[in-house]
Structures are given as structure tokens and as C-alpha cells.
C-alpha positions as CSV (number, residue, x, y, z in Angstrom):
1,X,-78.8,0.8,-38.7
2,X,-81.7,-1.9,-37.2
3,X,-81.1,-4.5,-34.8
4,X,-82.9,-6.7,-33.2
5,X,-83.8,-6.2,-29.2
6,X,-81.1,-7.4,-27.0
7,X,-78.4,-7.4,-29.4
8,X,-74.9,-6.2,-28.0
9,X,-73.4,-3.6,-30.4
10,X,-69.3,-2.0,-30.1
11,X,-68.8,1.7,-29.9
12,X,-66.0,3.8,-30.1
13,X,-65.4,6.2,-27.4
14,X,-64.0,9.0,-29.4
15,X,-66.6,11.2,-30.6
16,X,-64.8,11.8,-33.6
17,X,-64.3,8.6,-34.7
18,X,-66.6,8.3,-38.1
19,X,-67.4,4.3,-36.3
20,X,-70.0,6.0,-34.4
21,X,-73.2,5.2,-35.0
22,X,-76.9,5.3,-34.5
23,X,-79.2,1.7,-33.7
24,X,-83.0,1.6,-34.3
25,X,-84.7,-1.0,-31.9
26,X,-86.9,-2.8,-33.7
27,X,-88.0,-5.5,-31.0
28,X,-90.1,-3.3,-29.8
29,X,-93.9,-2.0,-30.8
30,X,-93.0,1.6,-31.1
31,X,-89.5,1.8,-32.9
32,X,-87.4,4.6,-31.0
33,X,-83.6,5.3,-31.4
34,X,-81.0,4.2,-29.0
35,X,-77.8,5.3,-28.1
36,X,-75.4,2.3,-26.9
37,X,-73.4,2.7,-23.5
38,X,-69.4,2.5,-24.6
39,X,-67.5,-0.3,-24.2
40,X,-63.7,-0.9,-23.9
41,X,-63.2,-2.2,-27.7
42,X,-60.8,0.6,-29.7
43,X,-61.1,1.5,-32.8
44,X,-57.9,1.7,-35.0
45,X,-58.2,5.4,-35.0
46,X,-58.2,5.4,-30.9
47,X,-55.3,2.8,-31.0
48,X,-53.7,5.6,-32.9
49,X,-54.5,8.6,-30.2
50,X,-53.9,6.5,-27.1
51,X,-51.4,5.2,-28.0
52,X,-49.1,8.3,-28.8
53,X,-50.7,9.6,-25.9
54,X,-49.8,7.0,-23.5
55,X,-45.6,7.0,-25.2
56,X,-45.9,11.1,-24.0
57,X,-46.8,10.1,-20.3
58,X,-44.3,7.6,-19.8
59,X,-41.6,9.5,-21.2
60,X,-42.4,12.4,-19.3
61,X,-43.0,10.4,-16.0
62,X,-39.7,8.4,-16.1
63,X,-41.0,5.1,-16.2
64,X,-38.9,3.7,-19.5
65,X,-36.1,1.0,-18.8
66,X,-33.2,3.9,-19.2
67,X,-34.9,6.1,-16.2
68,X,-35.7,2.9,-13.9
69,X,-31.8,2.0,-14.4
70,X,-30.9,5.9,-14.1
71,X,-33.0,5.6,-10.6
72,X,-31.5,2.7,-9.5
73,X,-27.9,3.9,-9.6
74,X,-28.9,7.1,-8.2
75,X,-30.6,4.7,-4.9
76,X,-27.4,2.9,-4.7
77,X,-24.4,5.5,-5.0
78,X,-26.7,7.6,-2.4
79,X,-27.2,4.8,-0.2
80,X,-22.9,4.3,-0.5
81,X,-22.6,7.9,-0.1
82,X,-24.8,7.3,3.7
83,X,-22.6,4.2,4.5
84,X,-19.5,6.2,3.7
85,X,-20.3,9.2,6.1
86,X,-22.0,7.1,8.4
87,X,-20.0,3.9,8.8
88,X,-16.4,5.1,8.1
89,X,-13.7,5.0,10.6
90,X,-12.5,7.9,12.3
91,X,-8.7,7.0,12.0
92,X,-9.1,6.1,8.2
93,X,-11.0,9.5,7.7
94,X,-7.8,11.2,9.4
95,X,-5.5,9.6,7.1
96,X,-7.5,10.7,4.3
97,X,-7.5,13.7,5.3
98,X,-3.4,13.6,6.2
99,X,-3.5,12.3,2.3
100,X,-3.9,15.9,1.0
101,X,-0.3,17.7,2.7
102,X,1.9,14.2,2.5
103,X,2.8,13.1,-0.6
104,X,4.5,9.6,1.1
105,X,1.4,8.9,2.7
106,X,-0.4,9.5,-0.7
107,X,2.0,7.4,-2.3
108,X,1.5,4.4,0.4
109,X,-2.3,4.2,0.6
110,X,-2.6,4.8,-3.2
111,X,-5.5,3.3,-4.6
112,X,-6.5,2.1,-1.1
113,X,-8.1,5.2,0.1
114,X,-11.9,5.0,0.6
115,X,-11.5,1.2,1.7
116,X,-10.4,0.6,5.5
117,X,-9.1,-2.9,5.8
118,X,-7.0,-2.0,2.9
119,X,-5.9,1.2,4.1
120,X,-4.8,-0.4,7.6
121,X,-3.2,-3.6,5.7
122,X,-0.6,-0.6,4.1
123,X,0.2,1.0,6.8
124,X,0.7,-2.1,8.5
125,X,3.4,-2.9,6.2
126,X,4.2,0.4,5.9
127,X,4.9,0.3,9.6
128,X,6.7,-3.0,9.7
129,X,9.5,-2.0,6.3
130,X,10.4,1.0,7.2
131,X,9.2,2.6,10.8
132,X,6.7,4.9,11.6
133,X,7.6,7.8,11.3
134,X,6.0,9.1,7.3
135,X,7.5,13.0,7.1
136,X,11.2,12.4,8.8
137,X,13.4,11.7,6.0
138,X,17.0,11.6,8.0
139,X,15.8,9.0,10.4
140,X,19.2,8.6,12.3
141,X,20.4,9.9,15.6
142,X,22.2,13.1,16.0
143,X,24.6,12.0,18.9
144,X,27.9,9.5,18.3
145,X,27.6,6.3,19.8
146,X,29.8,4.8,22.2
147,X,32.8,3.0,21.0
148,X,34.1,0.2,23.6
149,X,36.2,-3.1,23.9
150,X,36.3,-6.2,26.0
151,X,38.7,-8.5,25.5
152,X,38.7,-8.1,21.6
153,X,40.1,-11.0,20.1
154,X,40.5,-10.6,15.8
155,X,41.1,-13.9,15.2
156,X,37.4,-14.4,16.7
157,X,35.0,-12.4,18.5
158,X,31.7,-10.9,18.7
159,X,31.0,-7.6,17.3
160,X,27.9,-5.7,19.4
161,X,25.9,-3.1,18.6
162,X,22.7,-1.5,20.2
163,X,20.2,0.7,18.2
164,X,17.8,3.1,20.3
165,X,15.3,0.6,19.5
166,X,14.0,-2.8,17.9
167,X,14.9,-2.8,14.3
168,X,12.6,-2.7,11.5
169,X,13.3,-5.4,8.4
170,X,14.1,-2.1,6.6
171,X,16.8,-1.6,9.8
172,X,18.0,-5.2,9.6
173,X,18.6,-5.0,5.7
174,X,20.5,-1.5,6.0
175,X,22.8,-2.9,8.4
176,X,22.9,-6.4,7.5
177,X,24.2,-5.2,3.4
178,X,26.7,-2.5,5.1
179,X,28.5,-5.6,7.2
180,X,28.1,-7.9,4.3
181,X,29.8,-5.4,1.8
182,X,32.1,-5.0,4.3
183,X,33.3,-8.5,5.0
184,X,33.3,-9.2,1.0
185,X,36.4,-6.4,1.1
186,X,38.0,-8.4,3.5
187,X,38.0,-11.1,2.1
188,X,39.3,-9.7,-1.0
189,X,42.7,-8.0,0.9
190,X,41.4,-4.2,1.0
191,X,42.3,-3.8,4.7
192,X,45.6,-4.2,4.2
193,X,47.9,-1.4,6.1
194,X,51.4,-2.0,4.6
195,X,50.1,-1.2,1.0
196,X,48.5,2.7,1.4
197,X,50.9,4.1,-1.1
198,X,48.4,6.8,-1.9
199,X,47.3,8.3,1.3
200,X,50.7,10.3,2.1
201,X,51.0,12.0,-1.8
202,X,50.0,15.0,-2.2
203,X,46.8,16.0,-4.5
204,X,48.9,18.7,-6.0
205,X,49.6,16.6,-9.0
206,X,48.8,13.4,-10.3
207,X,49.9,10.3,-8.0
208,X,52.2,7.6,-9.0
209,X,51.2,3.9,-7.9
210,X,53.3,1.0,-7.9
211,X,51.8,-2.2,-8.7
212,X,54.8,-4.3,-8.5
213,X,55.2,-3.3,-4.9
214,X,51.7,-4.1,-4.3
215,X,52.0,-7.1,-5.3
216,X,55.1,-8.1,-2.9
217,X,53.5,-6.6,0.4
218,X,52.1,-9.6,2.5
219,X,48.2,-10.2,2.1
220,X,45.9,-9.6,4.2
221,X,42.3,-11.4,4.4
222,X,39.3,-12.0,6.2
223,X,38.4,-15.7,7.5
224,X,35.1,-15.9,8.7
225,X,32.0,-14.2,9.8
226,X,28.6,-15.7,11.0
227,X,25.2,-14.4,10.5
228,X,23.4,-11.4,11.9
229,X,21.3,-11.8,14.5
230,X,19.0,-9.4,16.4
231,X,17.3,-9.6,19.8
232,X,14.9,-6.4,20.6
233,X,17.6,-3.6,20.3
234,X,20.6,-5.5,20.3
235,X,22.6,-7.1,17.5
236,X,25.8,-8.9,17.0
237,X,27.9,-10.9,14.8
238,X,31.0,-13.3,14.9
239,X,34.1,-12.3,13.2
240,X,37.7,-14.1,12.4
241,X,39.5,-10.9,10.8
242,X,42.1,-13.5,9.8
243,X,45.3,-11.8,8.5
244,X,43.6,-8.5,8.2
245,X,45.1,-5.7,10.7
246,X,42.7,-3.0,12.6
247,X,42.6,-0.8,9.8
248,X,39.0,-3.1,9.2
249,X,38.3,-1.7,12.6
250,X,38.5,1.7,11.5
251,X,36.3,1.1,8.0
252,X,34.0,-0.7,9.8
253,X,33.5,2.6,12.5
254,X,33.4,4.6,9.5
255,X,30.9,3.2,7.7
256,X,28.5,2.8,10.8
257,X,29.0,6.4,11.5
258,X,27.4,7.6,8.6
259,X,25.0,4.6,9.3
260,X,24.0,5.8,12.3
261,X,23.7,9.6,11.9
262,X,21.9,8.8,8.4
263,X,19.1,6.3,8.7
264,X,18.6,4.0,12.3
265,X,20.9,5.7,14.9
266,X,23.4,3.6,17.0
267,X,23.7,3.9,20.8
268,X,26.9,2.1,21.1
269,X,29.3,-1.0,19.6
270,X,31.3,-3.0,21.6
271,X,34.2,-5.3,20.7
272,X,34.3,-8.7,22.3
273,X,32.8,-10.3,24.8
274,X,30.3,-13.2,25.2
275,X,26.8,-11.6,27.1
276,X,26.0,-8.1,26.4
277,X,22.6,-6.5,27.6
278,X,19.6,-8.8,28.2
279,X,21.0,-11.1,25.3
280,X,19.7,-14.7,25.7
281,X,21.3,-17.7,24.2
282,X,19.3,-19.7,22.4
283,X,16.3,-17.4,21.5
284,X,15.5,-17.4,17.8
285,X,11.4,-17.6,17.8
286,X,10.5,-13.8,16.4
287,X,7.7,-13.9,18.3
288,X,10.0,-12.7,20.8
289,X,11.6,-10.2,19.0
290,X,14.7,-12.3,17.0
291,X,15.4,-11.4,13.9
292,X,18.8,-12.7,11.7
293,X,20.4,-11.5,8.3
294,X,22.3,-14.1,6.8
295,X,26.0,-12.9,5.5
């Protein structure tokens, strides 16, 4: 191939490539051959080379889309991972930890676990529905409260009674239902002492009632009750037992037996009067420890 002096010519870098050729300077007085100096224009037959070339060192460096994303979720769940070790409460760690041996812990944290604020907001309510204590199931007292009375008068008084300490809304419920179910059967007639036909027969065989003599013994009913009401670790309610005889009396002890023993323990119940303990008339802000269940 001849071309004139000065004349800019393309090469292909590959020494294979059948593009590469030879130029004769002819400018000059004494023709000699010339070899150009490469330049950066491919060939299609380089494109071809490179370019499967190139595909083979990014794949094997990681560089595509999928490994950047693959790197970046690696960076961030190791970067959690550091935060989580580093950053995490002790306490929550602890409860974690406590997860793994109490299954009513497990079952109050729940999804929560790995998230503090969550975690506290739980037991928090945890705390405030039903006590602290997570592994005692029989939460009542062992020991039988006190039974007194001071100037008891049926036809209207105050019941009192004072729980080892300041109820929980789980507390206030459990007794707040029993009294409620309780006055509902006074007020229907069930404590009614002239009409226990059954209590004297014997089990030997099978009793015989008499409804007609049930129905002509006198009734017997509740008249009133007022609410519930709770100040720290005292409660009380107003009664009118109405008609009703002190069998009630005896139910009612009964029940909060079993109450007591069971679930909140009950130091004592008293029977009349009008101030019992540090109560203070008046006092129904929660802040300072009133709560009320309404009958």
C-alpha cells in the first residue's frame, strides 16, 4: 500500500488481525517501508476478543449489578449486626435471654424481641394488667384474712377490704366481677335462708324439692350497692342487703376465700364503719392511686 508523506493511517493492535498492514512512503526521495505506531481504533475482530474478555473480568471481579446489590446487603445487615451488639440494652438483652426457659415471657414479648422500646412498652402493660410476677401462677396469699365488724348495719353499710398491696386493673376486675356476680344473686332472692330444702337430705338417694313451698316462703332481695372504689391497698363498697338475711354474709366470705388464697390475697374485710385505714374522702384523681369498678 502507498501513501503519501504525512498521512495518518488506522492499525489494529492484534497481530492476528488480517487488517494489518504494510505503508510505502512515497513523499520521500528514497521510498523505504514504514511500520505505523497503533492507535486506539478496533477492529471488529478485536471488538470480538475484548469484549468477551472484558464480560470474564467483571464477572469474576463482582462488579455486575447482582454482586454490587449482594455487597450492599452484606454492608448493611453487618453494620445491624454491630449496632445490635454494640448499642443494645443490657436489660432487654436479659429478657431475651429469660425468653428461652419462660414460655409467658415468650408469649408477652412475641414479635417484640430484638426491638427495645417495644419490648419495654409490653412489659409495661404486662406490668400494669396483671402484676409482675411472670413464673408464679397461684398469685394469692397463703394465710386467711381477718374477718371483723363495726357497727354493721344490712340495710346500709360499707363493706372493706385490704389487699397486701395496690391492686392491678387485672386485681380490680377479679374482684370487681366476683361482687358484681354476687349482688346480681341478691337481687334475684338466692340468699334466702327459710328456703334450703336441700341442704339437710341426705346424698344417699335422689332428693325431693318442693316448688310449691318455695314459692310461699317470704322473698328475700338485695336493694342497693354503689360502685367499687380503690385507694392504694384499700377497697370498699356500699351495700343495702335489703330483705336478704346473713346467709349473703357467708357467700360473700366464701367466695373471697377462694379469692384470696387463688389470685390477689386479702389481708382482712371489715363490716361497717365510715374511715378505715388512710382512706380519704374525696380522692378520685388516679394519679394518686384511686381506682373504681362500676357494679
Amino acid at each position: 500500500m502507498f501513501a503519501a508523506a504525512g498521512t495518518k493511517y488506522p492499525r489494529c493492535s492484534s497481530s492476528y488481525c488480517p487488517n494489518n498492514f504494510t505503508v510505502i512512503v512515497t513523499g520521500l526521495k528514497t521510498p523505504r517501508l514504514a511500520v505505523p505506531a497503533p492507535i486506539s481504533i478496533l477492529c471488529s475482530h478485536e471488538d470480538r476478543s475484548m469484549g468477551k474478555e472484558a464480560a470474564l473480568q467483571t464477572k469474576g471481579s463482582g462488579t455486575t449489578a447482582r454482586g454490587r446489590r449482594l455487597l450492599k446487603v452484606r454492608e448493611e445487615k453487618r453494620k445491624r449486626e454491630h449496632d445490635r451488639l454494640n448499642n443494645y440494652p443490657a436489660w432487654a438483652k436479659v429478657l431475651q435471654d429469660a425468653c428461652k426457659d419462660d414460655a409467658e415471657l415468650r408469649a408477652v414479648l412475641s414479635d417484640s424481641i430484638g426491638n427495645p422500646e417495644l419490648m419495654r412498652k409490653r412489659i409495661e402493660e404486662r406490668v400494669r394488667t396483671k402484676g409482675r410476677d411472670f413464673r408464679k401462677s397461684k398469685t394469692g396469699s397463703v394465710l386467711a384474712f381477718k374477718v371483723s365488724f363495726r357497727d354493721f348495719n344490712p340495710a346500709g353499710s360499707y363493706i372493706w377490704f385490704e389487699l397486701y398491696g395496690s391492686p392491678t386493673d387485672r386485681d380490680v376486675n377479679l374482684i370487681g366481677s366476683a361482687i358484681q356476680s354476687w349482688y346480681v344473686m341478691g337481687r334475684l332472692g338466692a340468699f334466702n335462708s327459710t328456703n334450703l330444702q336441700l341442704t339437710s337430705m341426705s346424698t344417699e338417694y335422689d332428693p325431693l324439692y318442693d316448688a310449691d313451698k318455695g314459692m310461699k316462703v317470704m322473698p328475700s332481695s338485695f336493694h342497693d350497692i354503689g360502685d367499687i372504689e380503690f385507694q392504694d391497698n384499700w377497697g370498699r363498697f356500699w351495700v343495702d342487703l335489703g330483705t336478704s338475711d346473713y346467709m349473703a354474709i357467708d357467700v360473700l366470705l366464701n367466695c373471697m376465700t377462694m379469692l384470696s388464697s387463688e389470685y390477689l390475697g386479702i389481708q382482712q374485710i371489715v363490716f361497717g364503719g365510715r374511715r378505715i385505714g388512710d382512706w380519704e374522702e374525696g380522692l378520685i384523681d388516679s394519679e394518686d392511686g384511686y381506682k373504681n369498678f362500676k357494679i
